[in-house]
C-alpha positions in Angstrom: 19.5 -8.2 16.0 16.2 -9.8 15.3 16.1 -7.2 12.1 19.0 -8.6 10.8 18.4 -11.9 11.0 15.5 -11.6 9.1 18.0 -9.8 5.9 16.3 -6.6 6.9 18.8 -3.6 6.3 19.6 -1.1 9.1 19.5 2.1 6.4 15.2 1.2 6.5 13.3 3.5 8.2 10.6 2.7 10.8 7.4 2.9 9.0 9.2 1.2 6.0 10.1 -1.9 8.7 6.4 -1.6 9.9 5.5 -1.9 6.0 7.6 -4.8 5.8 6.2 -7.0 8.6 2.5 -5.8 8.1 3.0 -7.3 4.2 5.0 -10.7 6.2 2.0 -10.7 8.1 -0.6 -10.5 5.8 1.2 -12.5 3.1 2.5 -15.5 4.6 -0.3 -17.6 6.4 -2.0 -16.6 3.0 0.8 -18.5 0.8 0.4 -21.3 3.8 -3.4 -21.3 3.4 -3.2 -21.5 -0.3 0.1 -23.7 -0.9 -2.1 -26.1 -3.5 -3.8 -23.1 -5.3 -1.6 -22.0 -8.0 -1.9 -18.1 -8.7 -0.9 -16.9 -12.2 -0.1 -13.6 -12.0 -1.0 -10.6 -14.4 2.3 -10.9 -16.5 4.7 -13.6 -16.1 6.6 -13.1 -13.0 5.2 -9.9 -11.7 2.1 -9.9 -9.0 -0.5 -7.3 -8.9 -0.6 -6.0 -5.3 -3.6 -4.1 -4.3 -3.4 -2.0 -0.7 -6.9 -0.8 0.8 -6.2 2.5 2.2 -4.1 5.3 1.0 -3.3 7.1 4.1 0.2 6.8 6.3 0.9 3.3 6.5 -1.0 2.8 3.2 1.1 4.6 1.3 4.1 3.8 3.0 4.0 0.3 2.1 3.1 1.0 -1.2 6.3 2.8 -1.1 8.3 -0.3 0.8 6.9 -2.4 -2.1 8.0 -0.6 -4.8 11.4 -1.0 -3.0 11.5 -4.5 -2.1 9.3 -5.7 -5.6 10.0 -2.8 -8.4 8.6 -5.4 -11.2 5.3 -5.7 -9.3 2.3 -4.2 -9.8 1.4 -1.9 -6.5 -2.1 -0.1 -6.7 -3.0 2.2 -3.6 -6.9 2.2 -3.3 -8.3 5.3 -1.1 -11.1 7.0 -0.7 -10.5 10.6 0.4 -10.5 13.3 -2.1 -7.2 14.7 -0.2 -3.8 13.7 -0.7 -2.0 11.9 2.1 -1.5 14.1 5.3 -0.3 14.0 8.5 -2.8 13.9 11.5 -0.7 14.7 13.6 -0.2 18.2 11.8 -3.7 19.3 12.1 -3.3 21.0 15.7 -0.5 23.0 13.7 -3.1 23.7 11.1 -5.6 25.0 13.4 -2.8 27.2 14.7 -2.0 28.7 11.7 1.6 27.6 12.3 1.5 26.2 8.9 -0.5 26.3 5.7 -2.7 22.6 4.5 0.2 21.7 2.3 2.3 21.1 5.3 -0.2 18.8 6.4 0.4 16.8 3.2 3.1 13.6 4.1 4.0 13.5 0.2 5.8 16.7 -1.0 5.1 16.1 -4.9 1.2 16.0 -6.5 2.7 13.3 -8.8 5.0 11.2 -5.6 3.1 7.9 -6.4 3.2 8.1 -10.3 7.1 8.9 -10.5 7.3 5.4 -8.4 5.0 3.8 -10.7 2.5 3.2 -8.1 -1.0 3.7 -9.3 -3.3 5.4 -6.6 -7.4 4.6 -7.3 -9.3 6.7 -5.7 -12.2 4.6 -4.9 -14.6 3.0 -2.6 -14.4 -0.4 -2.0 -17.6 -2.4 -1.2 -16.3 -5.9 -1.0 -13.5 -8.1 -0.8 -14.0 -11.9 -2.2 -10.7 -13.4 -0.9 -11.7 -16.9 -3.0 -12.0 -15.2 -6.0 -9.2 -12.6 -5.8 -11.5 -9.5 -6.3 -12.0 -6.4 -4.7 -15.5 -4.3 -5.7 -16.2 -0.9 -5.9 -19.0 1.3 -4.9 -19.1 1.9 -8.6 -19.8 -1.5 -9.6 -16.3 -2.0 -10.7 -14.2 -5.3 -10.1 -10.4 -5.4 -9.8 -8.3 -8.8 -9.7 -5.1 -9.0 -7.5 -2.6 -11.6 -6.2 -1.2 -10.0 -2.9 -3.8 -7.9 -0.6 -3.0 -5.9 2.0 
């Protein structure tokens, strides 16, 4: 009941939900703390959301997002070398009950890009929250609008 009165539809799965209250979570006391600051976003009407951390929740908000915003910019930052696997697999692994791509949570190599959800691989370094900007290991900056 408490779902639906928040216009959250029954068909979403768990982890999308979880997605969905950890972006609530993160994103409204920031639009509370920040109610005077205007943001202008990228391009007109679409916000560039950045997530730190491309593993299971990471990329299943990512995935959420695209859902609920498919305008919006959605940039996964992670950085492993692997794609996205389950941990809870690995005792399977070690088994030999299955082979490392049955480890991997996303079926496709190219899952993310056919959402339009651009994955960095990257290290970040630093977060300036008044500035908007995330840095990289590599000395590179990025700008966003929503963090999570």
């Amino acid at each position: 009941m408490f779902l639906h009165q928040r216009g959250i539809d029954a068909k979403f799965r768990d982890s999308e939900i979880l997605a969905f209250f950890m972006v609530s979570i993160v994103a409204i006391p920031a639009t509370r703390r920040f109610a005077r600051r205007v943001v202008v976003p990228h391009v007109a009407g679409r916000q560039r959301t950045i997530i730190i951390g491309a593993g299971p929740a990471g990329g299943s908000a990512a995935e959420t997002l695209r859902k609920l915003a498919p305008q919006d910019s959605v940039t996964l930052i992670g950085d492993e070398p692997e794609p996205s696997y389950s941990r809870m697999a690995i005792p399977y692994l070690l088994m030999g009950n299955i082979d490392e791509p049955g480890t991997y949570l996303r079926k496709s190599a190219t899952h993310f890009e056919d959402l339009g959800i651009k994955v960095l691989p990257a290290k970040v370094v630093s977060v300036q929250a008044a500035t908007k900007t995330i840095a990289f290991a590599s000395g590179e900056t990025l700008v966003y609008d929503t963090l999570l």
